[in-house]
C-alpha positions in Angstrom: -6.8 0.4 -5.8 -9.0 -3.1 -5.0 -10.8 -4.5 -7.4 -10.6 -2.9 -10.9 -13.9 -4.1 -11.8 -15.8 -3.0 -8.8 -16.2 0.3 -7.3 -12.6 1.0 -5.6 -11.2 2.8 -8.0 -14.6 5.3 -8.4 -14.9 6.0 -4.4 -11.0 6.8 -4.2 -11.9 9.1 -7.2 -14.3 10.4 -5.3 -12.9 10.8 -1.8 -9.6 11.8 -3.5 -8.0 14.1 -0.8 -5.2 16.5 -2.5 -1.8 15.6 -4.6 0.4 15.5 -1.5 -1.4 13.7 0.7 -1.7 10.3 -0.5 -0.5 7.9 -3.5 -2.7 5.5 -5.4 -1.4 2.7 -6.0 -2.6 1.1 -9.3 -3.4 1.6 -12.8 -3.2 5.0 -14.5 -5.8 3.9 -17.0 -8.0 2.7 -14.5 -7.8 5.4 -12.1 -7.8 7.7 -15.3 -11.6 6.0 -16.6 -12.7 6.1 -13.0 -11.8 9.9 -12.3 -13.6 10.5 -16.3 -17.1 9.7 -14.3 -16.9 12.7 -12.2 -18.3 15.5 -13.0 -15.9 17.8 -15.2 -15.1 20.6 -12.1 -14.3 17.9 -9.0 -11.9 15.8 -11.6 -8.1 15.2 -10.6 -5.5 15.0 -12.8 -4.0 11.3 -12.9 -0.5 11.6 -13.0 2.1 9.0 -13.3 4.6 8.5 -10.7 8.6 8.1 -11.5 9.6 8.6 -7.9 7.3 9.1 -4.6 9.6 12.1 -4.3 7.4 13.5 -7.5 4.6 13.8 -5.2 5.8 17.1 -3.7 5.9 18.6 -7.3 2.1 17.7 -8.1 -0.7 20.3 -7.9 -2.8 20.4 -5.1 -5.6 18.3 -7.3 -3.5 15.8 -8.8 -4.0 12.3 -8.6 -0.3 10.6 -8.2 -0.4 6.8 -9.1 2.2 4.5 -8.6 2.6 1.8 -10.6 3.3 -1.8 -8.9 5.3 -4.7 -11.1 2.6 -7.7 -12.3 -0.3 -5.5 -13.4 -1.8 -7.1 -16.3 -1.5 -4.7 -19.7 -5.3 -5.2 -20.7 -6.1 -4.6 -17.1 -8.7 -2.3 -18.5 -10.4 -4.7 -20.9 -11.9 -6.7 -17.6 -15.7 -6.3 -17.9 -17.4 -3.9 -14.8 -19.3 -5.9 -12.9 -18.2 -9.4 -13.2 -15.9 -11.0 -11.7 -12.2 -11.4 -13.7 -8.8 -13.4 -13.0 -7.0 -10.1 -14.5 -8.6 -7.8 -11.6 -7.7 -10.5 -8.7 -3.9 -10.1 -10.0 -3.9 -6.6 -10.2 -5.3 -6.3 -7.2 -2.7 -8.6 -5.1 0.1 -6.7 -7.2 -1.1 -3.7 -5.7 -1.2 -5.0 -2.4 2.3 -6.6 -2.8 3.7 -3.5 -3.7 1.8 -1.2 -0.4 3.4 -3.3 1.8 6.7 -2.9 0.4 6.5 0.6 0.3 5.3 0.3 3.7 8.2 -1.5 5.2 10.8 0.6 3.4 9.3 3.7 5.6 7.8 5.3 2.0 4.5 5.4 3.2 3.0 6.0 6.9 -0.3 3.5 5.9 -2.0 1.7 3.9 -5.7 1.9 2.9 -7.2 -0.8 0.7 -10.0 -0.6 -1.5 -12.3 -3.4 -1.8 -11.2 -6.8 -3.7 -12.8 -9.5 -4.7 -12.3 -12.9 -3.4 -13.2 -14.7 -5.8 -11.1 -13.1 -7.9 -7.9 -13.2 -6.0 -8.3 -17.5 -6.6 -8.9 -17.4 -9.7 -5.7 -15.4 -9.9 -3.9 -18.5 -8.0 -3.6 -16.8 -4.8 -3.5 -18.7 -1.9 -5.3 -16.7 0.4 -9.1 -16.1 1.3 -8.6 -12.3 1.5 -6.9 -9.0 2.0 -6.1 -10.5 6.0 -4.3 -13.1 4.9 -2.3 -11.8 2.6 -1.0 -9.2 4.2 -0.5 -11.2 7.1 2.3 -13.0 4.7 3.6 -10.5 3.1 4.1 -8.3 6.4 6.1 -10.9 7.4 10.3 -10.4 6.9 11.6 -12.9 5.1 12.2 -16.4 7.1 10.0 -16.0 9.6 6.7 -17.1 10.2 3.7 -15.0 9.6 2.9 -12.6 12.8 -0.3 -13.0 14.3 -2.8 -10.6 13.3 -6.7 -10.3 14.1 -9.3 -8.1 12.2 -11.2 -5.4 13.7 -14.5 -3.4 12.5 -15.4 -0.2 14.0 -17.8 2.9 13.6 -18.1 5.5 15.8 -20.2 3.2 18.1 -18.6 -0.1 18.1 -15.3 -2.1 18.0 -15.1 -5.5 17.3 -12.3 -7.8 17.2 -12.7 -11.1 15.6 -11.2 -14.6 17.3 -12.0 -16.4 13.7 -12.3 -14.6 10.5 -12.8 -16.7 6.3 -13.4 -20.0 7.6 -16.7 -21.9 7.7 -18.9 -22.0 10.6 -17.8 -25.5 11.5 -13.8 -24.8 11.0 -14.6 -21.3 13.1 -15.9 -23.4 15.8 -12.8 -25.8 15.8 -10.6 -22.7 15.8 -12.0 -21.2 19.0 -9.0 -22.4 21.4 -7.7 -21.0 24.3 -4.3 -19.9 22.5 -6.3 -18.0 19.9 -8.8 -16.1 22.3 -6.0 -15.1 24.7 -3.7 -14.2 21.7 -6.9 -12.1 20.6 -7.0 -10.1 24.1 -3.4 -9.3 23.8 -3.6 -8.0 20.3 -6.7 -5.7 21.3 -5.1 -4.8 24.7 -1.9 -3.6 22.7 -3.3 -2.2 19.7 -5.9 0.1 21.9 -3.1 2.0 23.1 -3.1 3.8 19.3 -6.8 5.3 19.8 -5.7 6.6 23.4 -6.9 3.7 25.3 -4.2 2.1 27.4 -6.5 0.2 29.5 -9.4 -1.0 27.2 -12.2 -2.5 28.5 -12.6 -5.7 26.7 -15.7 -7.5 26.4 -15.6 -11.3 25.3 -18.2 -12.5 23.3 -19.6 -16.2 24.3 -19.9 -18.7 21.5 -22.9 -20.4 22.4 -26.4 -18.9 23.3 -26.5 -17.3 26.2 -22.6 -18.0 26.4 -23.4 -21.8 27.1 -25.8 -21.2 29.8 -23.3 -23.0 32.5 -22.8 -25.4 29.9 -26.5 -26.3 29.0 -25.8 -25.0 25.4 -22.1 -25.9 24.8 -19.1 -25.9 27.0 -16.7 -24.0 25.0 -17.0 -20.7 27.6 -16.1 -23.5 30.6 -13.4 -25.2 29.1 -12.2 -22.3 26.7 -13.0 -18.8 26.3 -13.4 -18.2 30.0 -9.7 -19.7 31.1 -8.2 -17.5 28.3 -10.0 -14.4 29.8 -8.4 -15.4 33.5 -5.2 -16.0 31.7 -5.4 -12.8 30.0 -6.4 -10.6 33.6 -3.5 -12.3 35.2 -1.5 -10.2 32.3 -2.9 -7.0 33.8 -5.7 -7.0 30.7 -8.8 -5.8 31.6 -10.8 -8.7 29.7 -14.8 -9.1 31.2 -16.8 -11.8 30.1 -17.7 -14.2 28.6 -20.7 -12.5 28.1 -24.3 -13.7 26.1 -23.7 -12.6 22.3 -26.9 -11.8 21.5 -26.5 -8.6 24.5 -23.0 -7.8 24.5 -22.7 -5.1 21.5 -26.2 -3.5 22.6 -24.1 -3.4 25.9 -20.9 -2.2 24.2 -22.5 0.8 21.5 -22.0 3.8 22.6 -23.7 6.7 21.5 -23.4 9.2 24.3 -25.3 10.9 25.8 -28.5 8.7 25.9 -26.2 5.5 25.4 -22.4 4.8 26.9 -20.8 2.0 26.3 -19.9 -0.5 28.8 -16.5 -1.4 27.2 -14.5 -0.2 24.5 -13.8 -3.2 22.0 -16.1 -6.5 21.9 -13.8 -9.4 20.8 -16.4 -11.6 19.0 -15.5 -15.5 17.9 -16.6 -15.6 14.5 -16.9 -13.5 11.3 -20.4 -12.8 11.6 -21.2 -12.6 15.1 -18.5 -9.8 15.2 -18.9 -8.1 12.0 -23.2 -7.6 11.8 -23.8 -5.6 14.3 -20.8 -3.0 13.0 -22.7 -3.1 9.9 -26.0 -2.8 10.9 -25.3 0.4 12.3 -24.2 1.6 9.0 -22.2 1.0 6.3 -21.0 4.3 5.6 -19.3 4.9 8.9 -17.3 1.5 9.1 -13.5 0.6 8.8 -11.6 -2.8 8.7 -8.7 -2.5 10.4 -5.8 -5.1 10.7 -4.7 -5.2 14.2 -0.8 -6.9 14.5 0.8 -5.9 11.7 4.3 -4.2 11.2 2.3 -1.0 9.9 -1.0 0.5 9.6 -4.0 -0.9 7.2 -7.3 0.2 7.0 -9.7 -0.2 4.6 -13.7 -0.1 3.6 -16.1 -2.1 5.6 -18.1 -2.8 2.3 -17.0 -4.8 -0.7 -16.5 -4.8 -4.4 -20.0 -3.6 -5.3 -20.2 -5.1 -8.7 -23.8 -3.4 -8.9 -22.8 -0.1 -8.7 -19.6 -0.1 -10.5 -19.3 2.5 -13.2 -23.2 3.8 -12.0 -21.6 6.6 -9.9 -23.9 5.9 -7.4 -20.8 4.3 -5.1 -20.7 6.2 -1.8 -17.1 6.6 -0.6 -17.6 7.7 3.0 -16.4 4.5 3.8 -13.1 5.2 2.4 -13.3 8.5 4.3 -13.6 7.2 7.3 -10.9 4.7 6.9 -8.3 6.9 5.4 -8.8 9.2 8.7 -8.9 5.9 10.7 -5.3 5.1 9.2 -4.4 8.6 9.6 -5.2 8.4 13.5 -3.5 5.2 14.0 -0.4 6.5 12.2 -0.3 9.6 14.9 -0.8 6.9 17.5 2.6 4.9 16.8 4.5 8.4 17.0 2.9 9.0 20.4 
């Protein structure tokens, strides 16, 4: 469900596919206050879940909700708009409780509305976002947590990030060898569930003009390039590293006028990676966790707080992330 006081629960209102076909899980009043903004004849019915088995028994425009353990009972009284401890738990109880479902086989994928991160610490959780903690909780019990990287894409462009919520300066620090080659493998074996066993991989520089033979930094010389040898000597077909302020112009493709060079940019930091995905459009864009046990999509946008409860929130977003999910799911039963 995401955040309850942004705009999650209106676009999955909004988007809302069928009765069978997926399961929100969240809070019935929410979903319920969110679906009562629609207009009267494009209004599910919010249905409470006893069993997913239920699901099979709903009308074709019902909305099942399942209802995770730890939701707060005035969930509802959490002002739109503004950010609230009650909507950061909620929203990690919700998450808790996909990934369970998840791993027990109950569901093929998860998709994620938007939270808030702000909101999530105020709740006392420790992680910077929805990465993190499903990194943990994807993890069975004992072991440490599996490596996972995020990815944007459109119908244009793929990125992969090295880095992801850290500052600039920590980013920079953890740009190392082990986490650009482990990067590489992750792309090279997550490709394979969009049809591409042999991606070609571009590798972002970190520097201007990837360091300019070490003029502008040294981190292609002594890093990022001995990962990408290390990673061809695995049969990956990494290229680079290449000038970031060319490499996704290179990358985009648009046929016919415009065909990509390669198939997935592995960018070094959050932003370098993730603007040029969202400069070609908002709409279009899906986060997708590469590494994980199971499939998780979700929005390429955020909370919204200005839009919530407007019904001006666009959920084509969502669309295109639930049909991401759905694609990657068909991929792991190739």
């Amino acid at each position: 469900m995401g955040d309850a006081c942004g705009i999650g629960p209106e676009i999955i209102a909004q988007w809302w596919p069928g009765g069978r076909e997926a399961v929100v899980i969240g809070c019935p009043r929410v979903m319920a206050r969110a679906v009562a903004w629609m207009p009267a004849e494009r209004r599910p019915q919010v249905r409470v879940l006893a069993t997913l088995n239920d699901l099979s028994a709903l009308a074709t425009d019902d909305m099942g909700v399942w209802v995770p353990p730890g939701l707060p009972d005035d969930l509802l009284d959490a002002p739109l708009g503004r950010v609230d401890e009650r909507a950061g738990r909620a929203a990690a109880a919700c998450i808790r409780e996909a990934v369970r479902l998840a791993q027990t086989s109950e569901v093929a994928g998860i998709v994620t509305a938007p939270l808030h991160k702000e909101a999530l610490a105020l709740a006392g959780e420790p992680y910077p976002g929805h990465t993190e903690l499903l990194q943990a909780e994807g993890s069975p019990p004992g072991q440490p947590p599996a490596p996972v990287r995020m990815m944007l894409a459109n119908d244009q462009l793929k990125t992969v990030l090295v880095t992801i919520h850290v500052s600039l300066r920590q980013a920079i620090e953890q740009v190392t060898f082990d986490s650009v080659l482990e990067t590489l493998r992750i792309t090279h074996r997550s490709a394979a569930l969009w049809g591409q066993s042999q991606p070609r991989i571009a590798v972002a520089g970190l520097n201007p003009h990837a360091g300019e033979g070490g003029l502008f930094g040294d981190e292609e010389l002594r890093i990022i390039g001995p990962a990408i040898a290390a990673a061809r000597s695995e049969g990956i077909n990494a290229i680079g590293p290449i000038a970031p302020d060319t490499v996704f112009m290179r990358a985009r493709h648009a046929p016919p006028e415009h065909p990509g060079e390669f198939d997935v940019v592995v960018a070094m930091y959050h932003d370098q990676g993730l603007i040029p995905v969202k400069y070609l459009g908002l709409d279009q864009g899906v986060n997708v966790t590469l590494g994980l046990p199971f499939v998780r999509t979700s929005p390429d946008h955020g909370t919204a707080f200005d839009l919530a409860g407007t019904g001006r929130a666009d959920p084509a977003s969502l669309a295109a992330a639930a049909r991401m999910a759905r694609a990657l799911v068909a991929g792991r039963h190739r």
